[in-house]
C-alpha positions as CSV (number, residue, x, y, z in Angstrom):
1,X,61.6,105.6,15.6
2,X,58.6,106.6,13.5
3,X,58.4,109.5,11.4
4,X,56.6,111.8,13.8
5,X,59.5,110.6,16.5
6,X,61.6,112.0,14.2
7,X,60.4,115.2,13.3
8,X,60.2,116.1,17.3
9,X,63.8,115.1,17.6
10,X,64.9,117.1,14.9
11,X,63.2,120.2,16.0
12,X,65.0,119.3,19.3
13,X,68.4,119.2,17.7
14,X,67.8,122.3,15.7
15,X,67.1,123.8,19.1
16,X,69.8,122.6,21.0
17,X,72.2,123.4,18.5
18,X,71.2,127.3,18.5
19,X,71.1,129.9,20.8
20,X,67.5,131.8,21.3
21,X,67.5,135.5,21.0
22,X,64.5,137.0,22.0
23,X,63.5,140.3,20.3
24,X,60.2,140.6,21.8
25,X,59.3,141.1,25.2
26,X,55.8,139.5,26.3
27,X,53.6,142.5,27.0
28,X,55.5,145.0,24.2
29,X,53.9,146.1,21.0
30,X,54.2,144.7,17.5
31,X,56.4,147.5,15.9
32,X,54.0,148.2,13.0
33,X,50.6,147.4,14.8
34,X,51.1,149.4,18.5
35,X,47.6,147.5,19.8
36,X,49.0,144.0,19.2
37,X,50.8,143.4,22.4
38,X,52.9,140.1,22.2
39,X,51.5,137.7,24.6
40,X,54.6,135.7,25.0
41,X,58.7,136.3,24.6
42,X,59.5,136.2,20.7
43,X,62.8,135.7,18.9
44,X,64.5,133.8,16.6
45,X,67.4,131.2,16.6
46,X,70.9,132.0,15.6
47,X,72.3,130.2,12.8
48,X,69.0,129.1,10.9
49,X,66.9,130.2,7.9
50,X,62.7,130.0,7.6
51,X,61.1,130.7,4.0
52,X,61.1,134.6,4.7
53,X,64.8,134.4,4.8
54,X,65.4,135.6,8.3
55,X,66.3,133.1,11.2
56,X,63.6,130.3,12.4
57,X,61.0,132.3,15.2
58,X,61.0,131.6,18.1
59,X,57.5,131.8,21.0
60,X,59.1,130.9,24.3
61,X,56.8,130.5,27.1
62,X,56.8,130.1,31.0
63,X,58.7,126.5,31.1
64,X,62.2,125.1,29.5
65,X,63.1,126.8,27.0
66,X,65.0,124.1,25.5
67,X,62.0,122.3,25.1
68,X,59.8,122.2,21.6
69,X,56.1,122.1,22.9
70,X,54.4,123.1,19.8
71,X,54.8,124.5,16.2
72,X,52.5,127.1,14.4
73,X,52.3,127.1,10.6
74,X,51.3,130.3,9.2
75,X,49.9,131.7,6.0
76,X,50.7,135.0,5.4
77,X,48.8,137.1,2.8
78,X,50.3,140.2,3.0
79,X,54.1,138.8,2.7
80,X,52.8,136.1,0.3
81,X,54.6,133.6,2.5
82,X,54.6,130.3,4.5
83,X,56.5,130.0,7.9
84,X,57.1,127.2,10.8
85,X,57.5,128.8,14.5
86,X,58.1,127.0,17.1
87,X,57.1,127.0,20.5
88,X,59.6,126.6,23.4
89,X,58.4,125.7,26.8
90,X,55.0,126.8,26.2
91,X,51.7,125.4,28.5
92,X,48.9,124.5,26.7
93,X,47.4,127.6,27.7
94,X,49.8,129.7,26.6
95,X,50.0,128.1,23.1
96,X,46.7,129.2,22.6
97,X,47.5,132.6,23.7
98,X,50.4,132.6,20.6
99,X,47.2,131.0,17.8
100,X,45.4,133.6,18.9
101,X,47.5,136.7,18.9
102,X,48.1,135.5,14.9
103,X,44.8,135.1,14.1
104,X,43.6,137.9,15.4
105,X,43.3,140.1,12.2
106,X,44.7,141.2,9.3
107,X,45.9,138.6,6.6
108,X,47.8,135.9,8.5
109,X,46.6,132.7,9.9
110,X,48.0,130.2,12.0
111,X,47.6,126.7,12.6
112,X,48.9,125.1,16.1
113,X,50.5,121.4,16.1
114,X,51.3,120.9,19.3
115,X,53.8,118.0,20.3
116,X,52.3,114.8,21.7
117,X,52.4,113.6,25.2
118,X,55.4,111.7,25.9
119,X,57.4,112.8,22.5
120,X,59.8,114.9,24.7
């Protein structure tokens, strides 16, 4: 198994080995900014920890949500911090629609790496 093999099949473990709870409705505003509208359900998983402290996010999409499509690496400018979200049963299209709701202002930036063919 090579070392990208691996990576997936973590992600898939740390997946399967939590439960998703989804905070965020797709369509429902961002609490603090009322015109970003989430594009896509977004939560967390139980029993985890990202380098803000709080639970691992969570972008589920239209297909299985036991499934890692993608991740997203973000900078975050105003928090001063680093994350890894990943994507749950997410199309192509609508990973694009989860890059582009973070980069759509302010002082975060995301970076999509989505999973590649046949690594599921």
């Amino acid at each position: 198994m090579s070392e990208d093999d691996d990576f997936w099949a973590y992600l898939d473990r740390l997946v399967a080995e939590s439960q998703i709870v989804i905070e965020r409705q797709r369509g429902a505003a961002h609490p603090d900014y009322p015109d970003m509208i989430y594009p896509l359900h977004y939560g967390y998983l139980t029993g985890t920890a990202a380098m803000d402290g709080d639970e691992v996010d969570v972008w589920v999409g239209s297909g299985d949500a036991a499934q890692v499509s993608a991740v997203l690496v973000t900078v975050d400018l105003l928090k001063r911090d680093t994350e890894v979200k990943v994507m749950l049963g997410c199309t192509p299209a609508e990973q694009q629609q989860a890059l582009a709701f973070l980069n759509s202002g302010g002082l975060l930036r995301a970076w999509l790496v989505p999973r590649p063919p046949g690594k599921d």
